[in-house]
Residue frames relative to the residue before (quaternion, step in Angstrom):
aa qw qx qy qz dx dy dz
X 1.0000 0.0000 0.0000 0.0000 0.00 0.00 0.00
X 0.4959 -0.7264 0.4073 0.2459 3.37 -0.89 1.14
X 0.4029 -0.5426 0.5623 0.4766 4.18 -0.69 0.17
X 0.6139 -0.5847 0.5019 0.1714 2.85 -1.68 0.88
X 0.0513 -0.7931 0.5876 0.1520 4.09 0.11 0.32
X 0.4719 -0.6365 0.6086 0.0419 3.03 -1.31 2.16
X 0.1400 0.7262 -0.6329 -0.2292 3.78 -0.89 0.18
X 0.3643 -0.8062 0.4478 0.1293 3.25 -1.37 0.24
X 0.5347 -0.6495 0.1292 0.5249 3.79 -0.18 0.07
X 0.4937 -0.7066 0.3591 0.3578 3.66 -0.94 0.21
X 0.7739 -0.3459 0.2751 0.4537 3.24 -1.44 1.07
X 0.7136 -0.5281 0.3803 0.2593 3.31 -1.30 0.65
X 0.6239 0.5570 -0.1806 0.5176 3.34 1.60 -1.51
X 0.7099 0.4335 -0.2061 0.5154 3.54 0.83 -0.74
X 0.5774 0.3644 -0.4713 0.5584 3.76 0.62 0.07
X 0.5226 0.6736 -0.4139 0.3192 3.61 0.68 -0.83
X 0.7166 0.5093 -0.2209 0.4222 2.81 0.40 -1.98
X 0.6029 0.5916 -0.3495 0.4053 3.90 0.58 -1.73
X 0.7197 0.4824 -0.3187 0.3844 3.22 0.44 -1.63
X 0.7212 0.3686 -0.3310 0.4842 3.95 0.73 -0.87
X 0.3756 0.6786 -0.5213 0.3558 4.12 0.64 -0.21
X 0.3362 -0.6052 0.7091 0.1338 3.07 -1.38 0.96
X 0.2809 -0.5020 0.7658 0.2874 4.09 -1.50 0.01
X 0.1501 -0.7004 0.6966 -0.0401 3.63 -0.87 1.18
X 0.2395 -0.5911 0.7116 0.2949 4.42 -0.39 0.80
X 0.6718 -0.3280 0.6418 0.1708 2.10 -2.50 0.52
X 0.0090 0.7356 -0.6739 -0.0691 3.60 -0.56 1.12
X 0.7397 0.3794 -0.4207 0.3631 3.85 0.68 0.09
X 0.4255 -0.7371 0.4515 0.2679 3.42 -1.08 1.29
X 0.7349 -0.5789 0.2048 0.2879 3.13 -1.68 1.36
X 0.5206 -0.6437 0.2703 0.4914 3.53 -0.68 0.24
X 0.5186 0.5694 -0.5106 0.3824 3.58 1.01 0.82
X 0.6183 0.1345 -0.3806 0.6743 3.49 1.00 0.20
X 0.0323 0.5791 -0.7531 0.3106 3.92 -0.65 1.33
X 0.8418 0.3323 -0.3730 0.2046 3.65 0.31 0.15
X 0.3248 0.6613 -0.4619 0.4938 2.73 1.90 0.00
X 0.5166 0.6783 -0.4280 0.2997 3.81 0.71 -0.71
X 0.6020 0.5885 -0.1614 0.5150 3.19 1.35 -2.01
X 0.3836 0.6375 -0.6080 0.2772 4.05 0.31 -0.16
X 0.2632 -0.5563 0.7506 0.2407 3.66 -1.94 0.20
X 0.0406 -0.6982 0.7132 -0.0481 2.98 -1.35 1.30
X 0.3677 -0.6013 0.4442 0.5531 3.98 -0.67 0.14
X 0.2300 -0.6927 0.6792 0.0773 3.62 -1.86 0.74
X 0.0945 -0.5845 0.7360 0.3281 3.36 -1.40 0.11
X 0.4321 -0.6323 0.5109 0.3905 3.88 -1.62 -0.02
X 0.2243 -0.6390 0.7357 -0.0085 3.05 -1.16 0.73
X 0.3018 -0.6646 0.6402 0.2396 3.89 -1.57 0.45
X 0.0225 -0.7789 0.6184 -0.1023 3.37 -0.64 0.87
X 0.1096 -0.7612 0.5881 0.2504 3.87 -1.19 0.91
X 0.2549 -0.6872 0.6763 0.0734 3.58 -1.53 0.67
X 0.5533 -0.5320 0.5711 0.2910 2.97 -1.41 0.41
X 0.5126 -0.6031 0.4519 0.4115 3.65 -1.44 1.06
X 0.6666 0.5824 -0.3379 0.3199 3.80 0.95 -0.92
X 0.7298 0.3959 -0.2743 0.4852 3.52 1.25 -0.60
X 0.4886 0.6970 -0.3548 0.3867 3.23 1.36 0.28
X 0.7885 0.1049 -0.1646 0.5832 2.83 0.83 -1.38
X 0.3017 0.6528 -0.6514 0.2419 3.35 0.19 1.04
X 0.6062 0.5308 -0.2498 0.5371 3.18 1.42 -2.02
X 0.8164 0.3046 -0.3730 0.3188 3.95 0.15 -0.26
X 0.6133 0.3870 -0.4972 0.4763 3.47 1.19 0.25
X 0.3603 0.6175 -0.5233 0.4636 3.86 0.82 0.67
X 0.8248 0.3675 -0.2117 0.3738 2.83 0.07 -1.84
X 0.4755 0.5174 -0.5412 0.4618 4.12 1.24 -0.40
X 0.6581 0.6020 -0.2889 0.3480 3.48 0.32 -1.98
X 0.6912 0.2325 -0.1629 0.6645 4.14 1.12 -0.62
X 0.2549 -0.7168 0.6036 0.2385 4.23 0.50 -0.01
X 0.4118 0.5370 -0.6091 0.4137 3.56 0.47 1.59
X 0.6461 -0.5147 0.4944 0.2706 3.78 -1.36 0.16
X 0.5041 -0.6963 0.4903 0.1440 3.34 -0.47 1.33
X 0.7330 0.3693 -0.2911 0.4915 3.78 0.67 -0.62
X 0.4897 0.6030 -0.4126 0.4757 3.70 1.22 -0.36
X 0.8192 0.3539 -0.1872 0.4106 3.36 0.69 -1.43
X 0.3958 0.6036 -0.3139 0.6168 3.68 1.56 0.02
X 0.6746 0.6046 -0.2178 0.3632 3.90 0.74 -0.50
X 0.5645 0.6705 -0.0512 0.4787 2.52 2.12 -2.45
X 0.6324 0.4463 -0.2892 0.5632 3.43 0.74 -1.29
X 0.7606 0.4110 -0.3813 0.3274 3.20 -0.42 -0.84
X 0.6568 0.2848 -0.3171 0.6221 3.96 0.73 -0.39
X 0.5420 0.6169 -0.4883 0.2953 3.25 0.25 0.28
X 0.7005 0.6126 -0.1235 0.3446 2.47 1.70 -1.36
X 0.5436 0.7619 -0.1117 0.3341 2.71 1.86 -1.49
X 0.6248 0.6533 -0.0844 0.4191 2.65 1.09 -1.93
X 0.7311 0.3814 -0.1873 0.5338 3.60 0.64 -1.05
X 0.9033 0.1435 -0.1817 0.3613 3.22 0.02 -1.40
X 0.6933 0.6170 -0.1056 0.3570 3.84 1.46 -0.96
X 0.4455 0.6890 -0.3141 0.4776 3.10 2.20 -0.88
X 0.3510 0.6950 -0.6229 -0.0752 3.69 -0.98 0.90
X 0.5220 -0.6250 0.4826 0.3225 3.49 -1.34 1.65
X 0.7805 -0.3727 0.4027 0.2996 3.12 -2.50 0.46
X 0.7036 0.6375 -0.1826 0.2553 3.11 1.66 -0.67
X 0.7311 0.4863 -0.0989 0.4681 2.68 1.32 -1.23
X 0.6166 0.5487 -0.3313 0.4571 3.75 2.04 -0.25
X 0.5628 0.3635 -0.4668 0.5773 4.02 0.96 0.85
């Protein structure tokens, strides 16, 4: 039988922090819709660095679905937009 594990409260600094945290959703869709990622949308090109790890993450997806790693690297990024960057005619007076 395993010891029971006692927890206690957290440092003073660490409740702090919690207490000021935001909950941020999950704006990317699960990797069961990943293909919606894989859409054509028109683009202009732009240079842009990435990490090597998030690279080849997006390109062993995009094999694992036979879509195009930069397409789906694109997807995110208006996704993102969309949610968090998007402001209506309305909301700019």
């Amino acid at each position: 039988m395993k010891k029971e594990i006692k927890y206690t409260d957290a440092p003073e600094d660490v409740e702090e922090s919690m207490d000021r945290s935001v909950v941020i959703p999950n704006f990317v869709p699960s990797p069961e819709n990943v293909k919606m990622l894989a859409e054509k949308r028109t683009k202009k090109q732009v240079s842009i660095y990435l990490s090597t790890d998030t690279i080849n993450k997006f390109k062993a997806a995009a094999k694992r679905d036979g879509s195009r790693y930069q397409t789906m690297i694109s997807n995110v990024l208006d996704t993102y937009t969309e949610q968090y960057l998007y402001v209506s005619e309305a909301n700019k007076n």
